[in-house]
C-alpha positions in Angstrom: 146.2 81.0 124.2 143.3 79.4 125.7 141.1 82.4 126.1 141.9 83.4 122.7 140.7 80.5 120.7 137.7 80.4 123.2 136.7 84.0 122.2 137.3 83.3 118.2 135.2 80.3 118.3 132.2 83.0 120.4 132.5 84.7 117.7 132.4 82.6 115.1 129.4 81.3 116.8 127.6 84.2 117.0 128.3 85.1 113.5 126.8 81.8 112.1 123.7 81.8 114.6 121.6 84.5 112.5 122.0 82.5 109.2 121.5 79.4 110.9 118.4 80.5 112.6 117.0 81.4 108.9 118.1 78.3 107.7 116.4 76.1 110.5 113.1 77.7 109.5 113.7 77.3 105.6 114.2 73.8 107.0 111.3 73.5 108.9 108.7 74.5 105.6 111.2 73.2 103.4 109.8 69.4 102.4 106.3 70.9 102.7 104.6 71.0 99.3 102.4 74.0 99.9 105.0 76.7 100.4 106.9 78.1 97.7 110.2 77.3 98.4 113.0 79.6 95.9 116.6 79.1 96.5 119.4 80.7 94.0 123.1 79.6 95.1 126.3 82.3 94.3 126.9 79.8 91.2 123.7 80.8 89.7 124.6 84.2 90.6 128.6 83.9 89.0 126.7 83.2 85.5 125.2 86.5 85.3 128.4 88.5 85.2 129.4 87.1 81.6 127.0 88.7 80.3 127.2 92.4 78.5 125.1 94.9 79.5 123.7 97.8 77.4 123.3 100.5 79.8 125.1 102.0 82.6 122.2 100.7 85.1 121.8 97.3 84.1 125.6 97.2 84.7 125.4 98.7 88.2 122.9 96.0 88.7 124.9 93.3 87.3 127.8 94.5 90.0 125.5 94.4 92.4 124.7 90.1 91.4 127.8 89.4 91.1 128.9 90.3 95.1 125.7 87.8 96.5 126.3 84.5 97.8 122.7 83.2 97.7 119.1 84.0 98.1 116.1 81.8 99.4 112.0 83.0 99.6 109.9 80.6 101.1 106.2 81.7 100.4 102.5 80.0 101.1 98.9 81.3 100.2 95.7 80.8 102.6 97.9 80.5 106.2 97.9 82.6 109.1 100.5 84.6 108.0 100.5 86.8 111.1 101.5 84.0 113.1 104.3 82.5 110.7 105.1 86.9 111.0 106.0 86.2 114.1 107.5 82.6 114.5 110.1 83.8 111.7 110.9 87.4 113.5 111.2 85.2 116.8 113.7 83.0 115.2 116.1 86.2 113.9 118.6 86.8 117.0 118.0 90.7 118.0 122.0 91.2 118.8 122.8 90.6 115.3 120.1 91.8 113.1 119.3 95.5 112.9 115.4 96.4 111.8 115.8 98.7 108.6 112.0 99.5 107.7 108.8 98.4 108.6 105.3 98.7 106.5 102.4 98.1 107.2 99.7 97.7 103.9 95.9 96.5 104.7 96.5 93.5 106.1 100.3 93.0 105.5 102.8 93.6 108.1 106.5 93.6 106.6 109.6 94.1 108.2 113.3 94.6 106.4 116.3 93.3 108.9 119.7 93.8 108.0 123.1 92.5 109.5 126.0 94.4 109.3 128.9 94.4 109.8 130.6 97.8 109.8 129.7 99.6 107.1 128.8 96.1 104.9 125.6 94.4 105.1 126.0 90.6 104.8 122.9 89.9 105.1 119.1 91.4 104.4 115.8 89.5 105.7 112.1 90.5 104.9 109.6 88.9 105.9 105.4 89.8 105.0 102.8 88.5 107.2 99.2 89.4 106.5 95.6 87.5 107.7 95.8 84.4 104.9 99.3 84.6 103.4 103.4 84.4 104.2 106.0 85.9 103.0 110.0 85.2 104.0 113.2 86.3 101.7 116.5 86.1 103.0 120.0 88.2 100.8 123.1 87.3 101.9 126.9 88.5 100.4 127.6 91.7 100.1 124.3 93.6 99.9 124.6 97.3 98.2 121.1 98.3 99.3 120.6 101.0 96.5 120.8 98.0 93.9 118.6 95.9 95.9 115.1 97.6 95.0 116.3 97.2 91.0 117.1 93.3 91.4 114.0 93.3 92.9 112.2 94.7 89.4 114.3 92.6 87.2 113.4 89.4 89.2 109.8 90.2 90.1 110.3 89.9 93.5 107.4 91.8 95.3 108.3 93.7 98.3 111.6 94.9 98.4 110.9 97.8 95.9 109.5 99.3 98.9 113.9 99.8 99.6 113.6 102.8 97.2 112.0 104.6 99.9 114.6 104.6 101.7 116.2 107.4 99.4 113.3 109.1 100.1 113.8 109.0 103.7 111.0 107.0 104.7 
C-alpha cells in the first residue's frame, strides 16, 4: 500500500511541476511595474457562455472559452528579451512539455509548448523573445487547438494566430 500512495503522490508531483514552474516565473515579474502582467481566472471565462451567439463560429469559439481554466501573459518593452527567451524555456520541465511550433520573425524568436495528456492538451505556453522586448502566455484547461488561433483574434492577442498554420502543415 505503501508503494502505491508513494507512486500517486510522483505523479501528482510531476503533474503540478510544469504549471508551478510557470507560476514561479509569473511570480518572479509579477510585483514589477514594468511588465505587463494579464491574468483571466475560469470565473471570467464561465461569464462568457451566457451569452448568445449569432453564428455557428462565434459559437464554436464560445465552446472553446467555456472548457479553460485560466490564462496569464506577462509582457515588457525595451528588455533583453532573448535572455528572458531563455530563462522562461529553462524553467518549462522538457518531460512534460512537448514543443509544437517554433518561428522565427526578424528579431523574434517564438516557441509554442504544449502538455498533453493523451489526446487532451491541458496546457499551451508561448513565449516571444526578440533583441528589446518579451513575450510569455500560458492556456491551461482543456485547449482545442483549432479554436485557439480564433480566441486569439477576438482578444487581440498577438502571436498565437500563427496556430492556423498548423492546418496548413507548417
Amino acid at each position: 500500500m505503501k508503494k502505491i500512495l508513494t507512486i500517486v503522490a510522483l505523479v501528482v508531483a510531476v503533474q503540478a511541476n510544469g504549471q508551478d514552474a510557470i507560476s514561479r516565473f509569473f511570480e518572479k515579474y509579477n510585483d514589477d511595474d514594468s511588465f505587463t502582467n494579464v491574468s483571466i481566472t475560469s470565473r471570467m471565462f464561465s461569464l462568457f457562455t451566457d451569452l448568445e451567439m449569432e453564428s455557428e463560429e462565434d459559437q464554436e469559439v464560445l465552446d472553446a472559452i467555456s472548457k479553460l481554466k485560466g490564462l496569464k501573459i506577462l509582457a515588457k518593452d525595451g528588455v533583453n528579451g532573448k535572455s528572458m527567451y531563455k530563462e522562461a524555456l529553462g524553467m518549462l520541465p522538457k518531460s512534460e512539455f512537448e514543443e509544437l511550433m517554433s518561428v522565427r520573425e526578424e528579431d523574434n524568436d517564438m516557441k509554442f509548448m504544449i502538455k498533453e495528456s493523451g489526446k487532451v492538451i491541458s496546457e499551451l505556453v508561448m513565449v516571444m523573445g526578440g533583441d528589446d522586448n518579451f513575450f510569455i502566455l500560458t492556456i491551461f484547461g482543456e485547449i482545442d487547438l483549432k479554436q485557439v488561433a480564433k480566441l486569439s483574434k477576438a482578444m487581440d492577442i498577438d502571436g498565437l494566430d500563427n496556430l492556423k498554420n498548423l492546418d496548413k502543415g507548417n
